[in-house]
C-alpha positions in Angstrom: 0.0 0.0 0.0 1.0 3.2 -1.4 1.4 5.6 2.3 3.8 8.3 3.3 4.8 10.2 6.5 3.7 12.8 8.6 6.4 14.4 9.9 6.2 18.1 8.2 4.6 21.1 9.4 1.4 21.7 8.8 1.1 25.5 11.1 1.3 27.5 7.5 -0.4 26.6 4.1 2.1 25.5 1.0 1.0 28.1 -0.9 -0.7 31.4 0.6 0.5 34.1 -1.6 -1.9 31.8 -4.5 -4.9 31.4 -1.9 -7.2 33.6 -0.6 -9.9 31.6 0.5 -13.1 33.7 2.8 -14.0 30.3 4.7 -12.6 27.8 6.6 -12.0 25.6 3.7 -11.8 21.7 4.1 -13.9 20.3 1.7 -11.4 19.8 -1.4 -12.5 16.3 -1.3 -15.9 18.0 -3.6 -13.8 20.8 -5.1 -10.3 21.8 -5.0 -10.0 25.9 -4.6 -8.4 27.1 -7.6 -5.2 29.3 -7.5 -4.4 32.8 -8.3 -2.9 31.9 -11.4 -5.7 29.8 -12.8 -8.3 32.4 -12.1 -6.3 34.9 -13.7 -5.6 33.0 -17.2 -9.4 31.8 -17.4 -10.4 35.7 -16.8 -7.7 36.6 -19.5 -9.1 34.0 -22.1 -12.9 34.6 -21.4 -12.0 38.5 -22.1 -10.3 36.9 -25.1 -13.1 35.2 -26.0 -15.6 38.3 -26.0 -13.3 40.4 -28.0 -12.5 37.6 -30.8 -9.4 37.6 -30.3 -9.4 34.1 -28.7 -7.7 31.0 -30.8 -8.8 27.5 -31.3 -5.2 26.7 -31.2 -4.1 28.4 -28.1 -7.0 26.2 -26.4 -5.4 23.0 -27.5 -2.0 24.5 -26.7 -3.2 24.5 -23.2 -5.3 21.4 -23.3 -1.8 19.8 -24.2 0.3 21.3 -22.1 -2.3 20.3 -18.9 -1.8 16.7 -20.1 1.9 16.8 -20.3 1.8 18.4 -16.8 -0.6 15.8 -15.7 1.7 12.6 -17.1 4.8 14.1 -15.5 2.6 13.9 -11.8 1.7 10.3 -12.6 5.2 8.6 -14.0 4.0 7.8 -17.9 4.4 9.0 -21.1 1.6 12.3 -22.6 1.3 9.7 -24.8 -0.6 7.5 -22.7 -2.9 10.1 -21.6 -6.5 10.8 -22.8 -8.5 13.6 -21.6 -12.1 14.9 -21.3 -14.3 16.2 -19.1 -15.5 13.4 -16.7 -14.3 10.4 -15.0 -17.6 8.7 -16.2 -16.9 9.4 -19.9 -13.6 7.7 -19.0 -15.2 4.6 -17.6 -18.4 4.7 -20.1 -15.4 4.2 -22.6 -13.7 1.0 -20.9 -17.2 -0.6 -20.3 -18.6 -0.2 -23.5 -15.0 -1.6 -24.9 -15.7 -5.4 -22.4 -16.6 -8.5 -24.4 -20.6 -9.5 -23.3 -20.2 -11.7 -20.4 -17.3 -10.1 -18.7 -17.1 -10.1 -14.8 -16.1 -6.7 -13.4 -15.1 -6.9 -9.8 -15.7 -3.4 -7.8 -15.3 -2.5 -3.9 -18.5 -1.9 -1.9 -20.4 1.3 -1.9 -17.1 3.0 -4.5 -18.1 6.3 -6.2 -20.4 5.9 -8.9 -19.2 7.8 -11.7 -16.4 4.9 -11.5 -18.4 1.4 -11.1 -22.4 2.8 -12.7 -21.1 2.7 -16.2 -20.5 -1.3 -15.4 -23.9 -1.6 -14.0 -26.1 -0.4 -16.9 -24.4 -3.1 -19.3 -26.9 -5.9 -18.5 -24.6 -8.3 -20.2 -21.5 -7.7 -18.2 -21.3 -9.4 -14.7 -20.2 -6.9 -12.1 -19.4 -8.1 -8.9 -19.4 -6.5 -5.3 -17.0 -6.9 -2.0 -16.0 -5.3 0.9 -12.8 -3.1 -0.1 -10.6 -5.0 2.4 -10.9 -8.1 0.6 -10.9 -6.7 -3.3 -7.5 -8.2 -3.5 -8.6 -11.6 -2.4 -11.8 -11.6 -4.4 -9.9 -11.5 -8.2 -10.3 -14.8 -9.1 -10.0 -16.6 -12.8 -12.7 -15.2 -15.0 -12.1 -11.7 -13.2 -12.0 -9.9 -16.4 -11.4 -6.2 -14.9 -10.8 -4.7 -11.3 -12.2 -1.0 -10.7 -11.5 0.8 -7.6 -10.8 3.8 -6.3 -7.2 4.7 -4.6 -8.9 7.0 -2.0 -12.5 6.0 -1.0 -14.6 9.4 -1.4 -17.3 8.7 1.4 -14.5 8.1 3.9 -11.2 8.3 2.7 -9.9 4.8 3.5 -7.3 3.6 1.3 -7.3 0.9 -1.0 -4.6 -1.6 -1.3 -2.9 -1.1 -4.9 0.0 -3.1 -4.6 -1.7 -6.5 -3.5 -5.0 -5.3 -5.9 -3.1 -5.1 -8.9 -0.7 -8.3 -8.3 -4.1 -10.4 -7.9 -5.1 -9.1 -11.2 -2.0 -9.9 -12.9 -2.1 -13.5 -11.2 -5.5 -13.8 -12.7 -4.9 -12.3 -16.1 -7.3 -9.6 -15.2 -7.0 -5.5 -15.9 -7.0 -3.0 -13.2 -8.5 0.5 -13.3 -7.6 2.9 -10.7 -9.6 5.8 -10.0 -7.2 8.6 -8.2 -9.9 11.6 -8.3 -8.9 11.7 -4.4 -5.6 11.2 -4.7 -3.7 12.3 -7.3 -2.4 15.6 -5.8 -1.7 14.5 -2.4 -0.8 10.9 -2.6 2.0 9.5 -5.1 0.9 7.5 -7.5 2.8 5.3 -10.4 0.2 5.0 -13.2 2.6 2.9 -15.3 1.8 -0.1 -12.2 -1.9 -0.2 -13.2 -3.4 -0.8 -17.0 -5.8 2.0 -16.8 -5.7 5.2 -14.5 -8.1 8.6 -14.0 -8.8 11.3 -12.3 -10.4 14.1 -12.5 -9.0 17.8 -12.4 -11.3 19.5 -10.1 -10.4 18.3 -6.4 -6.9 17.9 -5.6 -5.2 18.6 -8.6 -6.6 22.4 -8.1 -8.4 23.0 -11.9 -11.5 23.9 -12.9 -14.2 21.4 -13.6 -14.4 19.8 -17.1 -10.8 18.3 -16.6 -10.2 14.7 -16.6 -7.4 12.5 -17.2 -7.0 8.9 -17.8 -3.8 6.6 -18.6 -4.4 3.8 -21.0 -1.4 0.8 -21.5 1.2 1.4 -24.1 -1.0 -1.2 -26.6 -3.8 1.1 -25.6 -5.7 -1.4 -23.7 -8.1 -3.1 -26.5 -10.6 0.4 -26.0 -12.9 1.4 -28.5 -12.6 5.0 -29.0 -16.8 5.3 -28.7 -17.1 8.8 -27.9 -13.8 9.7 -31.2 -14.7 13.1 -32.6 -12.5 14.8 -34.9 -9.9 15.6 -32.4 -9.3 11.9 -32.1 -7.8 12.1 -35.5 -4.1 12.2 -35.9 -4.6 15.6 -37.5 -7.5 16.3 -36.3 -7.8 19.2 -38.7 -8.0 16.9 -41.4 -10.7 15.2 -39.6 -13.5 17.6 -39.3 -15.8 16.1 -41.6 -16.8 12.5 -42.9 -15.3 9.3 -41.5 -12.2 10.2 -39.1 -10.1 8.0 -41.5 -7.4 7.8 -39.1 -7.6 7.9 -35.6 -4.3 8.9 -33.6 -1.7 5.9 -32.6 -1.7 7.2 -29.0 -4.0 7.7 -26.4 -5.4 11.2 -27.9 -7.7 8.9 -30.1 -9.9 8.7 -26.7 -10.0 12.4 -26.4 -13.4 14.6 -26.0 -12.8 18.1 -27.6 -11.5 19.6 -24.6 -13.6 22.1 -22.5 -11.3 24.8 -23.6 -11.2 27.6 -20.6 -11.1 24.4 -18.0 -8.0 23.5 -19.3 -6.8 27.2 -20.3 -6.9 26.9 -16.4 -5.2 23.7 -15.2 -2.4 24.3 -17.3 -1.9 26.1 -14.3 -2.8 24.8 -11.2 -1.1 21.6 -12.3 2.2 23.7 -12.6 1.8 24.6 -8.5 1.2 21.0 -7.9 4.4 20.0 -10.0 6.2 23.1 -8.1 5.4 22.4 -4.4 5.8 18.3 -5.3 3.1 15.9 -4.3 4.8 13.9 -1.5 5.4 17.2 0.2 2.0 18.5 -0.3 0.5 14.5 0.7 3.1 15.0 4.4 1.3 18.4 4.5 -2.1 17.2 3.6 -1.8 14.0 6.1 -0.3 16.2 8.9 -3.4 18.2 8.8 -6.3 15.0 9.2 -3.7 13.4 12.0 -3.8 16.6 13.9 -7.9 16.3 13.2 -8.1 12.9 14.5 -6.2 13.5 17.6 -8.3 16.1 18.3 -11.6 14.0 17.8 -10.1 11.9 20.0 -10.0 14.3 22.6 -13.9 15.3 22.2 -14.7 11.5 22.5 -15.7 10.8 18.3 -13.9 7.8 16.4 -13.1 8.5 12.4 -13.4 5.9 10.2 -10.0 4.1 10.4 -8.2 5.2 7.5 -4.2 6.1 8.4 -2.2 7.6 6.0 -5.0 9.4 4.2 -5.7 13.3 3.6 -9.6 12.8 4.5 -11.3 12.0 7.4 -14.9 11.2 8.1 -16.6 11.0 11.5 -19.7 8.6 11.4 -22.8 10.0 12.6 -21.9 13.8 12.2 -23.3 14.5 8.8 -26.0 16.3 9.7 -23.9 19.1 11.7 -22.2 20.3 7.8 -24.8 22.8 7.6 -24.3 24.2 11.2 -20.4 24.3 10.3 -21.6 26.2 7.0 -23.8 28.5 9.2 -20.0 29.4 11.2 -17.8 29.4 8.0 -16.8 26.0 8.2 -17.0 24.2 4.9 -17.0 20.4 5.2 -19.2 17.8 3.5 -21.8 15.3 4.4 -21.4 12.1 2.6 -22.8 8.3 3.7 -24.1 9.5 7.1 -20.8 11.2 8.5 -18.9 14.3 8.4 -16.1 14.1 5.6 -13.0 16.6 6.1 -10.4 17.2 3.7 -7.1 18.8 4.2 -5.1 20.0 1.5 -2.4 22.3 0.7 -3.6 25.7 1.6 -5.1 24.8 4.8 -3.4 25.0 8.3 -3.2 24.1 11.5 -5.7 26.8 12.9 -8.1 25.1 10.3 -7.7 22.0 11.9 -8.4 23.7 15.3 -11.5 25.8 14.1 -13.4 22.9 13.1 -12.9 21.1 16.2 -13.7 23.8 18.2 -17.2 24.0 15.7 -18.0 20.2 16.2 -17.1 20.5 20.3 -19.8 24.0 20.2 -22.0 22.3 17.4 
């Protein structure tokens, strides 16, 4: 299992002089805060936009350099990289590419824009266990294994290492959804045959931004949603047949949502700055002082060590009296889900402790 160490700081954000945030912010786990930068270039190219002076090309300029940004963070090749503008168009893609008859094997109660697009295929078999024994449960037949890295209801890890070395034992794909972790927790797409995430929690961008790593053979997908940007010039693509579709992963493109990614261009260039093991010693710093401190008022997380989020069982309903004193955390599954990231600090921590023990 993919973990690291605690041991930095966590009294001053990474970043303030890009942050500016009017709330005690701690719900990145929904939405990452954009930076400075990012809300600066997608002002610039909007005004761009309403003067005409805006070009096609600088948008895919962007789009591109957002991917090579993004395949840098995760240890593969831009080539490997597809992009669009939801983790469900990602998995929509690798479900309707599974022969009829093909048993998916998924962790219990896993986001759904990861393991519905398996579901609404009545002819593939998709198959439900308890996270813990996902690794265990790959067995010969076992045709793909989706699961997220970070669970989003309560932020418990998943074991990657044993997950995917079932899989490989069993002739089986893997599909790794890091939405909740890439940003904060290192990650080595090349380990896994197919890897996404999307741009709009930890990774800092807009929404519209998502990401996913196919194999070097490309994975045997069918490029369902191919427009003509999935050609390998897309400009000679635009109409008719795309007669060729590009040899790399860019054939599973969506035309990019072009001032999303005129954006993550640059938050992903803070997140390759500041480095994501420091951010993820930051990040983890932050929910251990938390869970301490629940400790203390007598409330038990949901065991998860080593991870950036933290949710308290039985606590959801007090999110909207947090809200009410400028506390911003999320309800999800019954409990109280924090998330610590990057610009937060220590007297974040301490506020929302100090919320709960009044709330």
């Amino acid at each position: 299992m993919t973990s690291i160490s605690a041991s930095e700081g966590c009294e001053k954000g990474l970043a303030p002089g890009h942050f500016a945030p009017e709330t005690t912010y701690l719900d990145t786990a929904s939405a990452g805060l954009p930076p400075a930068e990012t809300v600066t270039a997608i002002t610039s190219a909007l005004t761009a936009a309403s003067r005409g002076t805006a070009t096609v090309g600088g948008y895919f300029e962007a789009a591109a350099d957002a991917r090579a940004r993004f395949a840098r963070l995760v240890g593969v090749a831009p080539g490997r990289v597809a992009i669009s503008a939801s983790a469900a168009v990602h998995t929509g893609m690798i479900a309707q590419s599974l022969p009829a008859g093909s048993e998916v094997l998924v962790a219990d109660g896993d986001f759904a824009s990861l393991i519905n697009p398996f579901h609404v295929r009545p002819d593939l078999r998709v198959r439900t266990v308890p996270l813990e024994r996902l690794a265990d449960g790959v067995r010969a037949g076992t045709a793909l294994v989706a699961v997220s890295a970070v669970q989003s209801a309560d932020g418990r890890l998943a074991d990657l290492d044993r997950i995917a070395a079932a899989a490989r034992a069993h002739g089986a794909r893997t599909l790794v959804d890091a939405s909740q972790s890439a940003g904060w927790l290192p990650l080595d797409a090349g380990a896994y045959d197919f890897t996404l995430a999307v741009g709009y929690k930890w990774l800092l961008a807009p929404k519209g931004t998502s990401f996913l790593v196919v194999p070097e053979d490309l994975g045997g997908l069918t490029p369902v949603f191919a427009g003509w940007v999935a050609g390998e010039d897309p400009w000679d693509s635009c109409y008719g047949p795309v007669t060729r579709l590009a040899d790399c992963a860019r054939r599973f493109d969506e035309t990019p949502a072009f001032l999303s990614y005129v954006g993550a261009r640059h938050s992903l260039a803070l997140v390759e700055e500041l480095g994501v093991e420091r951010i993820g010693r930051h990040d983890v710093a932050l929910a251990d002082r938390f869970r301490a401190g629940l400790a203390d008022l007598g409330r038990t997380p949901v065991p998860a060590p080593g991870s950036a989020i933290v949710a308290v069982p039985g606590l959801g309903t007090a999110a909207g009296r947090l809200a009410a004193a400028g506390v911003r955390v999320s309800s999800r599954a019954g409990g109280l889900r924090a998330a610590f990231h990057l610009y937060n600090t220590a007297a974040d921590v301490d506020r929302l402790l100090e919320v709960i023990d009044t709330a």
